[in-house]
C-alpha positions in Angstrom: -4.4 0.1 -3.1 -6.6 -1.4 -0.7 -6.3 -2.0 3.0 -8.5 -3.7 5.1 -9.8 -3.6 8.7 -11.9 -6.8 9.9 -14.0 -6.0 13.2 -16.7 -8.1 14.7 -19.8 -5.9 15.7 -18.0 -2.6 15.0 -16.5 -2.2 11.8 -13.7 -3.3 9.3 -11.8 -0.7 7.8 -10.8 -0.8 3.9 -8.6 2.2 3.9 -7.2 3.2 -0.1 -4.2 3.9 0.5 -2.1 3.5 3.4 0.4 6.1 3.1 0.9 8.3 6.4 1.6 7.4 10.1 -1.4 6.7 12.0 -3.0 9.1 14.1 -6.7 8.0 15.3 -8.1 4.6 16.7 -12.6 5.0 16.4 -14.2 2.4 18.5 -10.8 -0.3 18.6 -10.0 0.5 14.9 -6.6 1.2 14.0 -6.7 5.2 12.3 -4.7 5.9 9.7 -4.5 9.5 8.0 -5.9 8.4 4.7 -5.1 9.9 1.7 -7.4 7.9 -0.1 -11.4 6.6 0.0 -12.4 4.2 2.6 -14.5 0.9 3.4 -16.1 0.1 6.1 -17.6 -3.1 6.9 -19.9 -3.9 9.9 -22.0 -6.9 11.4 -24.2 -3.7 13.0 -25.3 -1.2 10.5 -26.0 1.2 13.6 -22.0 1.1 14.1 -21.5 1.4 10.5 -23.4 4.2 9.9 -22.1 6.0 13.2 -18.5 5.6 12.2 -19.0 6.5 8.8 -20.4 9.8 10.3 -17.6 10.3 12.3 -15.0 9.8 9.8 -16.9 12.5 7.7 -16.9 14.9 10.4 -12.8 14.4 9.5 -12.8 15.1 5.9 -12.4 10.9 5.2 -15.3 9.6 3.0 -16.0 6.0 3.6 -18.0 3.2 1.9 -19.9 1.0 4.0 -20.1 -3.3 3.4 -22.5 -5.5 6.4 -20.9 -9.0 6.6 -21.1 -11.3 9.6 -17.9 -12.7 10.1 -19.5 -15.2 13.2 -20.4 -17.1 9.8 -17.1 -18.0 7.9 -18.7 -18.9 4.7 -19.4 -14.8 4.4 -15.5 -14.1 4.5 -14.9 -14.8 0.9 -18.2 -13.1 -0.4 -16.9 -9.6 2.0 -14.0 -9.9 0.7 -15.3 -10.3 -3.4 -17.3 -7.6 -2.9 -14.7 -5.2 -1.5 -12.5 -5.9 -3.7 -15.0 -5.4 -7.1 -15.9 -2.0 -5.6 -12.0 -0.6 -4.3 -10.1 -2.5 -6.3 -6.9 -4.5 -5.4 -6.4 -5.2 -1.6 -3.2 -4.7 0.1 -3.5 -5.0 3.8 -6.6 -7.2 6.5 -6.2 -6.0 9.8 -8.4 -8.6 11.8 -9.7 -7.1 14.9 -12.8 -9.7 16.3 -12.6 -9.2 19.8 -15.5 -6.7 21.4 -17.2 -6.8 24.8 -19.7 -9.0 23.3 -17.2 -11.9 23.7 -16.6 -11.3 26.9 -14.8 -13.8 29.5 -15.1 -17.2 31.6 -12.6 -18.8 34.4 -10.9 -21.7 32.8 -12.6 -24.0 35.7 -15.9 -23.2 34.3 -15.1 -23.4 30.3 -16.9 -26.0 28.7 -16.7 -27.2 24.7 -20.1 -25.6 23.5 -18.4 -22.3 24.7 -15.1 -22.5 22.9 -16.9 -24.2 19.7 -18.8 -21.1 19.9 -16.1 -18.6 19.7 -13.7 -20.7 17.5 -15.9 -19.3 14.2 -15.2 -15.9 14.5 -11.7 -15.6 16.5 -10.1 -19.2 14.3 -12.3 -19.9 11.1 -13.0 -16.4 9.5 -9.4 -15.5 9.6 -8.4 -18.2 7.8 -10.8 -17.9 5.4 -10.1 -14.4 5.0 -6.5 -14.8 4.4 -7.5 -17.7 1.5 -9.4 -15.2 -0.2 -6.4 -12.7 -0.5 -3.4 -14.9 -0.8 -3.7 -15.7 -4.2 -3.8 -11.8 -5.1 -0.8 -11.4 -2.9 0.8 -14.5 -4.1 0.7 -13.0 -8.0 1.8 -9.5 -7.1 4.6 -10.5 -4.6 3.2 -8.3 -1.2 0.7 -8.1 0.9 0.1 -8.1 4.9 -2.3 -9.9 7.3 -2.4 -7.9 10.2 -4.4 -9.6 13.9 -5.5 -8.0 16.7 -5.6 -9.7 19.9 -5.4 -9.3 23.7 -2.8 -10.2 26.3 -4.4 -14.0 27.1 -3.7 -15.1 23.7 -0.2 -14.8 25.0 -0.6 -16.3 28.6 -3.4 -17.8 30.0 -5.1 -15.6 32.9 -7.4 -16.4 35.8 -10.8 -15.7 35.2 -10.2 -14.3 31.9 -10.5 -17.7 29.7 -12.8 -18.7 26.9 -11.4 -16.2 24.2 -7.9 -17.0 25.4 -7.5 -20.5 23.9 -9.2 -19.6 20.7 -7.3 -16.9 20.2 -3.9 -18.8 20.9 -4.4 -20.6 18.5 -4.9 -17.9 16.0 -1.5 -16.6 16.9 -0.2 -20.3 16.4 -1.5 -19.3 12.9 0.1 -15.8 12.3 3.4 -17.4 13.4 3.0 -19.8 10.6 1.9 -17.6 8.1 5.1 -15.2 9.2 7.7 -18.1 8.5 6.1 -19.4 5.3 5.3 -16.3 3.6 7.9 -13.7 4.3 9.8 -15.3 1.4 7.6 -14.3 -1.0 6.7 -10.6 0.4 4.3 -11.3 2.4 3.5 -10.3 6.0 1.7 -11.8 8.7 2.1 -10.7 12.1 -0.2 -9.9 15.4 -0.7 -7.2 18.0 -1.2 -8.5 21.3 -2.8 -5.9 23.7 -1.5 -6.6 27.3 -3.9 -3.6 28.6 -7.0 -2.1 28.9 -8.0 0.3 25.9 -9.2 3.6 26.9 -13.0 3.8 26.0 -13.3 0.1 24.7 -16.0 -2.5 25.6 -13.4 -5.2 26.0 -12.3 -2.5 29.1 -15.4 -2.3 30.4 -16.1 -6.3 30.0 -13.0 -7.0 31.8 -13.6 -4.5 34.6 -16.7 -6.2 35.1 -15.2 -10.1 35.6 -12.3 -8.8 37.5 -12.4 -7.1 40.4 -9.0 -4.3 40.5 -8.9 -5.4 37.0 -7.6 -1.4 36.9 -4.8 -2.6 38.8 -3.8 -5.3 37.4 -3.6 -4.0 34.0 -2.5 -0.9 32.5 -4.6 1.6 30.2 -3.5 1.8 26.8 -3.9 4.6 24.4 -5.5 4.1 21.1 -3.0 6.7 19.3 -0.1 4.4 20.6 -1.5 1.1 19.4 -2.1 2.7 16.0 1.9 3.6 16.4 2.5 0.4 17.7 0.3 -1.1 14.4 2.2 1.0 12.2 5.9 0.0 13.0 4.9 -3.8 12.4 3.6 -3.3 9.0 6.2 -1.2 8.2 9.3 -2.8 9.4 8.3 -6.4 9.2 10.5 -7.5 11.3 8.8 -9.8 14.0 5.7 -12.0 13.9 4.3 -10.2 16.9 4.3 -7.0 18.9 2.9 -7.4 23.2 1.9 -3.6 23.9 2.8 -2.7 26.5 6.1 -4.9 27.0 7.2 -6.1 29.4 3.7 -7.7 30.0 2.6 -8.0 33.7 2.6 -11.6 35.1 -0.7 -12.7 35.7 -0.7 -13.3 39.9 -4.1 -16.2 41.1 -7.2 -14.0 42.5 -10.5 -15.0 43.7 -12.8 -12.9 43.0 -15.4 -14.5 44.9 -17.4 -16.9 42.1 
């Protein structure tokens, strides 16, 4: 059993197999106590190479893959060559937002930005879920699991540019979810309504919004995991907003 966790500049987590409740989030990936080997793939071998330390440091021994998922075409080739090395893949968690992306007021969005961001956020989870369904269509189960944050949900001033991308990936997921569950298969999405302790997309956001601490709540890692584990377990919704309810966005100006 393979499962898999996609993450742009930090790393994707092939974790052989998922058995136990998780208990760790490294660097915005979803921890799970492993029973088995695991993958890692990375855009930055620097990350790569870090986490795989750290996860050694906990008794978990992990295989490292380099993809860069900014170019779709590589989604399919990641995915082959996962797949030759663990063997049969059970469960993507897509996780492509970093502080890398970082945000844009809606008044200021132009098209080259969004066309920018549409590759990584839109295209390569697609592509990634092409390259699985056909597995998952033969054995019967399998789970596509996205992480996203709270503007995917609602649109919030100041923090565009990822946010209409990234709707439109949940537009996906909800599709997926309706046309798939039939068959065993699982799609659903994680929208974080909160700023996660010790991220970059924290630290980004605290940077374009002034009282951004305010505004949103900190979220714990460990309860996200929790939060990651209930939807792939119970299947029972396309989408889980942590922390619920979510805070209405209110209009600020923060000077720009």
């Amino acid at each position: 059993m393979t499962h898999i966790s996609l993450r742009n500049g930090h790393s994707c987590a092939f974790c052989n197999p998922l058995r136990a409740r998780p208990s760790w989030l490294y660097e915005q990936i979803v921890g799970i106590e492993v029973v088995g080997p695991l993958g890692l793939l990375a855009r930055r071998a620097d990350r790569l190479a870090a986490l795989v330390d750290r996860l050694a440091g906990d008794g978990i021994p992990a295989e490292e893959f380099l993809a860069d998922l900014n170019t779709p075409g590589e989604a399919a080739a990641a995915i082959a060559a996962i797949r030759d090395r663990l063997g049969r893949i059970d469960v993507v968690e897509y996780g492509p937002i970093s502080g890398e992306q970082g945000f844009i007021p809606a008044a200021r969005l132009d098209s080259a930005e969004l066309q920018a961001l549409i590759p990584l956020l839109l295209l390569s989870p697609v592509e990634i879920m092409q390259a699985v369904l056909p597995e998952w269509r033969g054995r019967g189960d399998g789970a596509f699991l996205l992480t996203q944050g709270a503007s995917a949900v609602q649109g919030i001033p100041h923090l565009s540019g990822v946010g209409p991308v990234m709707a439109a990936a949940r537009n996906y997921v909800y599709s997926l979810y309706g046309e798939l569950a039939a068959q065993g298969i699982y799609a659903g999405t994680l929208s974080v309504a909160g700023l996660i302790t010790g991220s970059e997309i924290a630290e980004a956001t605290v940077g374009a919004v002034p009282d951004s601490g305010a505004a949103f709540p900190s979220v714990n890692p460990d309860d996200l995991a929790q939060a990651y584990w209930e939807l792939y377990t119970r299947r029972d919704r396309a989408e889980r907003i942590y922390p619920e309810p979510m805070r209405k966005p209110r209009p600020t100006d923060p000077g720009r």
